[in-house]
C-alpha positions in Angstrom: 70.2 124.9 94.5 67.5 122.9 96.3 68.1 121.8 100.1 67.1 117.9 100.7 66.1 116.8 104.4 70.0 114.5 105.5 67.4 111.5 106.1 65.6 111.5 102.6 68.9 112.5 100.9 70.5 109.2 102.6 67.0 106.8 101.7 67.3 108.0 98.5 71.0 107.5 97.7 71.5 104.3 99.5 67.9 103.1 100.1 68.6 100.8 97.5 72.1 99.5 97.8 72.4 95.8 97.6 74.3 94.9 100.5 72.5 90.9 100.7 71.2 92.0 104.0 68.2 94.8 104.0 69.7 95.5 107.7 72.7 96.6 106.2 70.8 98.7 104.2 69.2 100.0 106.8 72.3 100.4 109.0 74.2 102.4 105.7 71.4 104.9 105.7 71.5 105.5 109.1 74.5 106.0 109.1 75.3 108.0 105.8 71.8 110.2 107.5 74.1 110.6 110.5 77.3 112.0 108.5 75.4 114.4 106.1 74.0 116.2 109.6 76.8 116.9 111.1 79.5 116.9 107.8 83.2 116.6 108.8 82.3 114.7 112.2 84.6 111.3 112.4 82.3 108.8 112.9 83.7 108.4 116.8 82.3 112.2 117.4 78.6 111.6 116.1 76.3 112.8 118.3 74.4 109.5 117.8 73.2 106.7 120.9 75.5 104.0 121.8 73.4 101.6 120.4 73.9 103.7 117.1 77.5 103.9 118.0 77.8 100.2 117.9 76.0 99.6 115.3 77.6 102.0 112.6 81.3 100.2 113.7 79.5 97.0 113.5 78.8 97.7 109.5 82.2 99.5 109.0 83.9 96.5 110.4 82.0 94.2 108.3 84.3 92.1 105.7 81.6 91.1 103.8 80.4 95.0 102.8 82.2 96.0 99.8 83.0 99.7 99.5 82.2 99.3 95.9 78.4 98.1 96.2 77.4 101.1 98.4 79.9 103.5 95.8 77.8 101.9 92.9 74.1 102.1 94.6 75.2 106.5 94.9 76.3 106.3 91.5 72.7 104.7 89.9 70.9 107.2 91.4 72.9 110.4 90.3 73.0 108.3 87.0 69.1 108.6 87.2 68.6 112.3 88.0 71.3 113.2 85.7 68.7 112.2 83.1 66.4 115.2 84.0 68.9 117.4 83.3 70.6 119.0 80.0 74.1 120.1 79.9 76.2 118.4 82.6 79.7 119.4 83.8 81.9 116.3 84.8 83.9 118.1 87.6 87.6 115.5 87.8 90.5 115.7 90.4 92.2 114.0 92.7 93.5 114.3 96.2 95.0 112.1 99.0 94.0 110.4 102.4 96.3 110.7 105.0 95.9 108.4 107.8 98.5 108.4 110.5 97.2 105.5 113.1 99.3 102.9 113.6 96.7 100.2 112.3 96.3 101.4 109.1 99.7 102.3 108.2 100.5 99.2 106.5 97.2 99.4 104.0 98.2 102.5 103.1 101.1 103.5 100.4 103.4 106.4 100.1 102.6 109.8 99.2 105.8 111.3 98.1 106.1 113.3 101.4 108.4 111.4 103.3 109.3 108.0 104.8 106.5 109.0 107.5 103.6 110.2 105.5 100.9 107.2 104.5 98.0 107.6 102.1 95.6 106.6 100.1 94.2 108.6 96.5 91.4 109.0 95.5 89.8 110.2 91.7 86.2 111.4 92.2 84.0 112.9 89.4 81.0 114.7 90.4 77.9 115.8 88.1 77.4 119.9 87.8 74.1 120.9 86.1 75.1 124.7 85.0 71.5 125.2 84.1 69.8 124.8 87.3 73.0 124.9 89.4 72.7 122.3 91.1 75.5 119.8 92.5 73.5 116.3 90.8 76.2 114.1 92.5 79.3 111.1 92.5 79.2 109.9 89.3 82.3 107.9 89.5 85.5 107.5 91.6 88.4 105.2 91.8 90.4 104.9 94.9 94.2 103.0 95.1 97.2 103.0 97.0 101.0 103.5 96.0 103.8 100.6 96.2 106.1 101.5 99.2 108.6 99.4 97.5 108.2 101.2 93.7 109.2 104.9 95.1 110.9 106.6 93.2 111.4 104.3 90.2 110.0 107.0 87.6 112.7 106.3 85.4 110.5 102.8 84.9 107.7 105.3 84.0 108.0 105.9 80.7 107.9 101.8 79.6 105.0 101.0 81.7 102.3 100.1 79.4 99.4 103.2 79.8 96.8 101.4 81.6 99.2 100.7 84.8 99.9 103.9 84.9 98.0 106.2 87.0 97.2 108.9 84.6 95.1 106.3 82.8 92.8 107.2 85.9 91.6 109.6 83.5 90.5 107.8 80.6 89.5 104.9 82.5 87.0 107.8 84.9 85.3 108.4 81.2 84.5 105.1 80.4 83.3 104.7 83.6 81.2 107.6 83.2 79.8 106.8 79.7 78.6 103.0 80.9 76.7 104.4 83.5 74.9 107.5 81.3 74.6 105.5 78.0 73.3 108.2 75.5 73.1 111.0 77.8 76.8 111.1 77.8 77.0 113.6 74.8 75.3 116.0 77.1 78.9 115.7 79.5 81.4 118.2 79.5 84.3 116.7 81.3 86.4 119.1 83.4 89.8 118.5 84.0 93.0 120.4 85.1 96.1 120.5 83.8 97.2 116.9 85.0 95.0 115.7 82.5 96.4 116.9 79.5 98.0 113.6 77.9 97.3 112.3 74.3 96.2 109.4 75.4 93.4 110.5 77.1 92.5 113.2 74.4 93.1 111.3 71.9 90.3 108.9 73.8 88.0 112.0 74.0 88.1 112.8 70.5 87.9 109.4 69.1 84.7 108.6 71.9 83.0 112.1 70.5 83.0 113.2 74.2 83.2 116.9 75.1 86.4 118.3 77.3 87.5 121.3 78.8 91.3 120.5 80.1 93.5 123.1 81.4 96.8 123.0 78.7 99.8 121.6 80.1 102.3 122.5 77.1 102.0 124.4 73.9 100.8 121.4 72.0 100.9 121.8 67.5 97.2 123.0 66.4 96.7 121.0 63.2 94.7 123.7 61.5 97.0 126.3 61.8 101.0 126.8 61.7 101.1 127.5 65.1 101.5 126.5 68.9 98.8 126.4 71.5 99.6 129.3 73.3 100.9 131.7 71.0 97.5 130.7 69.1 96.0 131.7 71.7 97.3 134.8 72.9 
């Protein structure tokens, strides 16, 4: 794996991000510069000048900079230097963002861990070459909340129509994935764990011609043979 300089890592990823101001540019790569030095720093403990300080709460602050235009200016460019590249793992999961301030409590949703707990998901997918072991980076990722009000209505699961539910995060991360790497998609392996094994979504794989490796959930039929999955297997 090949070290890049925080700076030129952060011109390169966002240098091009169109944020209809080039000193919001500016300000994002400072800023995303500042975050790769020091990684797992909050922004309020950068060892950055005040002006800096300012600044970067300035652009956070800012209504009119969309989370998705600096998301989609990272995702060009790994799209780019996954090009270069042969076989690429898609690496999929998901986790939670638990916030516990006061004044974002109300944009958050639940996170089935009490009345108390707050959070937001998010579904990342990040680009693995195996050849040259290197990380290429975010090809894709989908953030939401949950509805406060809608916990604990699963029995109201199984009629909702497949795209409101949130294992279509799966499906919908793959087509995702394939607009942005055209051709070069038949060189992706997508890498999923056991949460991902729905036939919907492999039945999208297979009918899209797209590689998978999903850890099995349940002992589906195999069609070729009189047999489950894991006695097949064993």
């Amino acid at each position: 794996m090949t070290y890049i300089e925080p700076t030129l890592w952060a011109q390169k990823q966002f240098g091009q991000a169109h944020l209809n101001d080039p000193r919001r540019t500016q300000r994002l790569v400072a800023l995303a510069a500042s975050l790769a030095e020091q990684p797992g720093v909050p922004v309020s403990k950068l060892i950055i000048s005040p002006a800096e300080m300012e600044g970067a709460y300035r652009f956070i602050r800012n209504e009119q900079i969309k989370a998705e235009d600096i998301a989609e200016a990272g995702f060009y460019v790994t799209a780019q230097e996954a090009l270069e590249q042969q076989t690429l793992l898609a690496l999929e999961d998901t986790t939670s963002l638990s916030y516990s301030h006061r004044s974002i409590r109300d944009e958050l949703g639940h996170s089935n861990q009490g009345n108390r707990h707050r959070a937001m998901f998010v579904h990342s997918t990040l680009l693995f070459a195996p050849d040259t072991q290197s990380v290429i980076g975010l090809i894709e990722q989908q953030r939401w909340t949950r509805d406060i009000e809608k916990r604990g209505q699963r029995h109201q699961h199984a009629t909702r129509p497949y795209k409101e539910k949130e294992s279509y995060k799966w499906e919908q991360a793959s087509r995702h994935v394939a607009e942005r790497l055209g051709d070069k998609i038949s060189d992706v392996i997508s890498v999923c764990d056991r949460e991902a094994d729905l036939f919907e979504y492999l039945t999208y794989k297979r009918e899209q011609q797209q590689r998978f490796l999903v850890r099995s959930m349940q002992s589906r039929c195999i069609e070729e043979h009189d047999n489950r999955l894991y006695s097949y297997a064993s």
